[in-house]
Every structure is written in C-alpha cells, then in structure tokens.
C-alpha positions as CSV (number, residue, x, y, z in Angstrom):
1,X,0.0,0.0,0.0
2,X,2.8,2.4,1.1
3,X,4.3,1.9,-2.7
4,X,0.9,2.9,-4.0
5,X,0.3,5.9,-2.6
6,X,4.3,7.0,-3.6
7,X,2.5,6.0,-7.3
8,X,0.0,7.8,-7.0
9,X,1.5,11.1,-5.3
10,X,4.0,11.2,-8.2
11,X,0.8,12.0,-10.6
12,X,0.2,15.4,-8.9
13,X,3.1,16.6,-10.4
14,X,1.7,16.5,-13.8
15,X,-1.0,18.1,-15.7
16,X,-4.7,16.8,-15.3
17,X,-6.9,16.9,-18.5
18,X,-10.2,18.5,-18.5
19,X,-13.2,16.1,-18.7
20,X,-17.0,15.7,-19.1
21,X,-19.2,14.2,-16.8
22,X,-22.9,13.3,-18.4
23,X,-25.2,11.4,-16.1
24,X,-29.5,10.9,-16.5
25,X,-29.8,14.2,-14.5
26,X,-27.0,16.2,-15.4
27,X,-23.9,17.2,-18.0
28,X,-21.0,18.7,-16.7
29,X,-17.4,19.7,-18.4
30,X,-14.1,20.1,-15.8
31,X,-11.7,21.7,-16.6
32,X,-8.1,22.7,-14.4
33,X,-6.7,26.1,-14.3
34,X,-4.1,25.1,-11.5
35,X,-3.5,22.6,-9.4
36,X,-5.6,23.5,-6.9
37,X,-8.6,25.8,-8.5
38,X,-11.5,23.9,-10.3
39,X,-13.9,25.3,-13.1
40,X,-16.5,23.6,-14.5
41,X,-19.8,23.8,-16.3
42,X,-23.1,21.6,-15.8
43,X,-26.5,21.8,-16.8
44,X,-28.8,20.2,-14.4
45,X,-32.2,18.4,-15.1
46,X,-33.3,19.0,-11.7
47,X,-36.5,17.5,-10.6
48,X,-38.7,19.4,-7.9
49,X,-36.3,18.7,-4.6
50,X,-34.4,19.9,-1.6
51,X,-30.9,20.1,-1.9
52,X,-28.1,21.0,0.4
53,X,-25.0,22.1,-0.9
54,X,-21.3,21.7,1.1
55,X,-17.9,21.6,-0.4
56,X,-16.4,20.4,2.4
57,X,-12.8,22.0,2.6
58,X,-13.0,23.6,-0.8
59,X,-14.5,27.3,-0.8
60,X,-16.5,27.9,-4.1
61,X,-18.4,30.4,-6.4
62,X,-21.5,29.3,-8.0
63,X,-23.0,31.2,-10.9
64,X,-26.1,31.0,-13.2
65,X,-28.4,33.8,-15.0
66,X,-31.7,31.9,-13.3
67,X,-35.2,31.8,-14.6
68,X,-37.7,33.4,-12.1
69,X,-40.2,31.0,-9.4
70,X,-37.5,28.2,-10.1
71,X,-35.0,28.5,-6.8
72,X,-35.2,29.5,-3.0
73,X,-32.2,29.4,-0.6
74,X,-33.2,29.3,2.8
75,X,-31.4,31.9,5.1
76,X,-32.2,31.3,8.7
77,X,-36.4,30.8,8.1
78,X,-36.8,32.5,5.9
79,X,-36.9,32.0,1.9
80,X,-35.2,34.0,-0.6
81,X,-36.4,33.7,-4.2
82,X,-33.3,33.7,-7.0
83,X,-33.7,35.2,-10.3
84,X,-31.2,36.8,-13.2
85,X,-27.8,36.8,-12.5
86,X,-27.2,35.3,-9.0
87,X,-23.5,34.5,-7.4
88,X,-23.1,32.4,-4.4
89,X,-20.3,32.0,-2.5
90,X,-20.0,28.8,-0.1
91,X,-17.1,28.8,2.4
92,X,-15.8,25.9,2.9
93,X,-18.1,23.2,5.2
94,X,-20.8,25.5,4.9
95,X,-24.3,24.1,4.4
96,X,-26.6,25.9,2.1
97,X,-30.4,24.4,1.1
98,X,-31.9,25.0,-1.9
99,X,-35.8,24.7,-2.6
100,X,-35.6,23.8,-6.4
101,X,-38.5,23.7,-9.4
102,X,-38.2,20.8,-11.8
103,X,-36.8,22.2,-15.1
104,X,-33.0,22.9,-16.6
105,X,-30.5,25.2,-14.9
106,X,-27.4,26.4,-15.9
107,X,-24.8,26.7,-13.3
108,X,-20.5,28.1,-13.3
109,X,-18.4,26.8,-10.4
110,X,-15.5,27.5,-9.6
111,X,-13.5,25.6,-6.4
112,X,-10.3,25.1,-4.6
113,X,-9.1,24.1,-1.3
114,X,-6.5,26.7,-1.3
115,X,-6.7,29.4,1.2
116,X,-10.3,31.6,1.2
117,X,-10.5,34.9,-1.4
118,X,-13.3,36.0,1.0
119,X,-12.6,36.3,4.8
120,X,-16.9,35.5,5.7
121,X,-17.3,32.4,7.2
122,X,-20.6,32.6,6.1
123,X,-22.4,31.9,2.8
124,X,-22.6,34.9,0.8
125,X,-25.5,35.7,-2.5
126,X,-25.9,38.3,-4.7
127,X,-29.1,37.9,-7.1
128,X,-30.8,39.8,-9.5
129,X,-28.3,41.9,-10.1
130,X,-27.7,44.1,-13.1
131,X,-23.9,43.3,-14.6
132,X,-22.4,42.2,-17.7
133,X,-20.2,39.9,-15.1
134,X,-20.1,36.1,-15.9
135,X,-17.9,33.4,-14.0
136,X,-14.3,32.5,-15.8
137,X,-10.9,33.0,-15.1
138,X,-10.7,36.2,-16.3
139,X,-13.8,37.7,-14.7
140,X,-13.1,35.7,-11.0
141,X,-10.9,38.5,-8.8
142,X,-14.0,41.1,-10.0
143,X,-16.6,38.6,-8.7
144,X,-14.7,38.1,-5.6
145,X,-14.8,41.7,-5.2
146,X,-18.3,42.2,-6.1
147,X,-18.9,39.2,-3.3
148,X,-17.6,41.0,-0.4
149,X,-20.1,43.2,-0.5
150,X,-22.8,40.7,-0.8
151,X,-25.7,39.8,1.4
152,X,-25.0,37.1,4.1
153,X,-26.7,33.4,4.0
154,X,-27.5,32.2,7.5
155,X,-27.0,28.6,7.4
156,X,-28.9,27.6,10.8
157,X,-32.6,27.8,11.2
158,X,-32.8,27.8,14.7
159,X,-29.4,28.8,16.9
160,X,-28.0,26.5,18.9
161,X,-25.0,25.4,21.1
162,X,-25.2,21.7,20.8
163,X,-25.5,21.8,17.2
164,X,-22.6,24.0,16.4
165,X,-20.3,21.9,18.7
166,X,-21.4,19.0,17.1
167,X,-20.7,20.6,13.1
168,X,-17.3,21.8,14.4
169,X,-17.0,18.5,15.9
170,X,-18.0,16.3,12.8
171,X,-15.6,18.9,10.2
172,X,-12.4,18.3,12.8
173,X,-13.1,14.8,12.5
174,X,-15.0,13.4,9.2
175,X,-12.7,10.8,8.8
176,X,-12.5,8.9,11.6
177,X,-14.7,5.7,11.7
178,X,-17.3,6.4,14.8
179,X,-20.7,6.5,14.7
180,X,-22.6,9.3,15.9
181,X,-23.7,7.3,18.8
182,X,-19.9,7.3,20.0
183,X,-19.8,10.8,19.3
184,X,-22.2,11.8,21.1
185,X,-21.1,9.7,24.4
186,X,-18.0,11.6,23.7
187,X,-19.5,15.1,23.5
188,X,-21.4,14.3,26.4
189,X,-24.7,14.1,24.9
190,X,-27.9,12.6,24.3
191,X,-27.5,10.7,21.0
192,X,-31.4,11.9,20.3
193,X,-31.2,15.6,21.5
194,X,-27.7,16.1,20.0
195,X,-29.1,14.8,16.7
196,X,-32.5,16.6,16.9
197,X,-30.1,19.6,17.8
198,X,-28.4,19.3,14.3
199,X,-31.5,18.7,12.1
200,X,-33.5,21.4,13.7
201,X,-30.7,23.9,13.1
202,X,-29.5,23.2,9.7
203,X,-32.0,20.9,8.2
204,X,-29.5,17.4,7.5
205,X,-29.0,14.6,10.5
206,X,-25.1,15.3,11.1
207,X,-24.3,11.4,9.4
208,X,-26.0,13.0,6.0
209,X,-23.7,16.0,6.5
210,X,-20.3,13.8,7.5
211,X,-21.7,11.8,4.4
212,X,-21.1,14.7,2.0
213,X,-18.0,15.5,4.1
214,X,-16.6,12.3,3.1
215,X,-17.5,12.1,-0.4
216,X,-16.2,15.8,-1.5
217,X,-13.0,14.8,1.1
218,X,-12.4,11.4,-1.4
219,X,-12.9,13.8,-4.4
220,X,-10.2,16.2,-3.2
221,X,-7.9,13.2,-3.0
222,X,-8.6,11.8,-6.5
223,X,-8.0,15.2,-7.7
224,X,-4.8,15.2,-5.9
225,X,-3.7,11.9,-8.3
226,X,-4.7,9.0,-5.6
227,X,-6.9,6.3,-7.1
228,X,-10.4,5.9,-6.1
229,X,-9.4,3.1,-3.6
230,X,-7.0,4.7,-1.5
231,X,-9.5,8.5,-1.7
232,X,-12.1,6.3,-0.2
233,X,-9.7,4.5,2.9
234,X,-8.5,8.2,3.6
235,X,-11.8,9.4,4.5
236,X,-12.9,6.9,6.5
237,X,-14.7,4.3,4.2
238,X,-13.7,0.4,5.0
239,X,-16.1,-0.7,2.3
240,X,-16.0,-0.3,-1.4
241,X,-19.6,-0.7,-2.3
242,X,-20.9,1.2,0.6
243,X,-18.6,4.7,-0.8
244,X,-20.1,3.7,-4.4
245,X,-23.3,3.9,-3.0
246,X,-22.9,7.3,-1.4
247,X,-21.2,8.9,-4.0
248,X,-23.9,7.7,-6.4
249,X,-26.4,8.9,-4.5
250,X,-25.1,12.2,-3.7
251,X,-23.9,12.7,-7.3
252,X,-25.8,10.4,-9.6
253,X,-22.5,9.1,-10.5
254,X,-19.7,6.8,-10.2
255,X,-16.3,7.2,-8.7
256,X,-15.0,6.6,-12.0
257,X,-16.3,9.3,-13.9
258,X,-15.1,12.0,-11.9
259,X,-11.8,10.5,-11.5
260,X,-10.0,12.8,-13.3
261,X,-7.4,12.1,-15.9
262,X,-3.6,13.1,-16.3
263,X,-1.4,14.0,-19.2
C-alpha cells in the first residue's frame, strides 16, 4: 500500500486533462486552471427537490443567469427567491439548502481548497443583479470583489450550542470511523437531543452531512492523483460498495467518472 500511494503522489506533479461528466440528471465539463482551482460547467435536469450544498474544505463560487419561481435558498427561516444573475459564494463546510423547481438550470463553479479569497465564514448571495459579469478566469478576482459586499446566507434555522459543537466536531473529524452514537457519548450528549439539535438547526442529521463530508473529502484526493481506492480509505470508508453507493447517491454518479485524468 505504502508503494501505492508513492505511485500515486507522483501523478500530482503533472497536468490533469479537463473532462465531461454526463449522467441521467445532469452534464457537466471540468476543466483545471491550476493545481488546486476547479472550473466547470453543468447543466442540471433537476426535478422538484431539496438540496443541500457543502464543499467540504473547498471554498467555491457558484454562478447562473436563473429563470424566475424556479429556486429559493433558505437563510435562517426564511426564503429568498433567485432570479437573473445570481452569485453564491459557499465557504468551505458551509451548508446551504436550496428549494428547487423541476426544469433545466445552468450553473458556473469555480473551487479550490486553497486558502479563502473572502474572509466570511458565512455563505454569501448576490441575485438579480444588473452586470455584464459572468464566471471564468478572467472575470473571477471582479466577482470576488463584487462578493464581499454581498448579502450574508444564515446557514442555521434555529441557533443552537449543541448543534454547532457537534458541526465543528463532525468537520475536525469526518474521517474517523465512529458513529454518531460514540460521538455523542464523547460530546457528552444525548445521542437523540444532539441529533434533533443538528436537524432542527440546519436541516440534514449530522451522518447526511459527515456523508457529504466524506465524499467531497475522497474527491479532493482523486484530484490530488490517488486512485479511487486509497481516496475512499483516507476518508474513513472500509467498504468499497458502501462509498459507491454514497457517491452515487449524492452525485448520480460513479467514482470513476469523476476520476480525473492526467497527461
């Protein structure tokens, strides 16, 4: 194993290709500007759902020109409609929900675990705004800009102690193979409040939101040039078919597809 990953470190060093990603609910192109920052393009065939958006440790910038009635993000309790041109910008292991319309959307995204352009710790939007501004390379240190004076997105519905413990808890420690029971014993709380805590606060149980942790934390690694096997180890997974399962539910894809390729 130890000769494995020396394999598969030496990959970083060279130059990943872009690549597409189609899928029954949604097509998607990659491409690398760097070694660490991430652009890409994907429609999505969404069908009428809740969704909630985390990175884990990348912070990113989402961007589409939206059709009105079509998507709500929820800050705190309350529901803000998005329409026209609409940035987003999602620190990393923050937790957004969306209220989403069946239909096609267009979406930019740009990632990177490399050190945050914004200092907020908190989601930021812009919507409906009137700019010739789109989301590319060239365009991305005037949308950063344009981002810092944006609106902010408050993740939790209802405030509370237990719950943020628990997400700092679960982002300190998404690797580690313990279940939330164990956690809990160790935070010195009641497995049912602590998890009532969580839900009630940010909408996911806190083993859907280690879940996503997980599968964006094997992502980073096959980016970084280790194979799917070894990504999947890394963040905690024993089982194979268990982290296909995820990853295909999360991203109505396989491992394999977003396994990116190197030149």
């Amino acid at each position: 194993m130890k000769e494995d990953f020396e394999v598969s470190r030496s990959l970083r060093s060279k130059k990943r290709k872009d690549f597409l990603i189609k899928t029954d609910t949604y097509f998607s192109k990659v491409f690398f500007d760097s070694d660490k920052t991430i652009f890409s393009e994907k429609t999505n065939n969404y069908q009428k759902s809740t969704i909630y958006q985390t990175y884990a440790m990348d912070w990113a910038i989402s961007y589409g020109d939206l059709p009105p009635e079509r998507i709500k993000v929820r800050s705190g309790n309350d529901y803000i409609p998005l329409s026209g041109k609409t940035f987003i910008y999602h620190p990393p292991f923050s937790i957004i929900e969306f209220q989403i319309e069946a239909g096609l959307i267009q979406w930019s995204h740009v990632g990177s675990p490399t050190s945050p352009p914004i200092k907020s710790e908190k989601p930021l939007l812009l919507t409906n705004i009137t700019t010739d501004i789109v989301l590319n390379k060239i365009t991305l240190p005037q949308v950063i800009n344009e981002l810092k004076k944006a609106k902010t997105i408050q993740e939790e519905k209802k405030i509370s102690s237990v719950a943020h413990r628990l997400k700092k808890y679960i982002i300190n420690n998404f690797s580690r193979k313990e279940s939330i029971s164990a956690i809990a014993l160790k935070l010195n709380y009641s497995r049912v409040v602590m998890t009532r805590s969580f839900t009630q606060a940010y909408g996911i149980s806190p083993g859907e939101f280690r879940i996503k942790l997980k599968i964006h934390g094997a992502l980073h690694y096959m980016r970084e040039g280790l194979s799917i096997t070894e990504s999947l180890y890394l963040v905690g997974f024993s089982d194979p078919s268990l982290f296909i399962h995820h990853f295909k539910s999360y991203l109505d894809a396989t491992p394999h597809q977003y396994k990116s390729k190197t030149i």
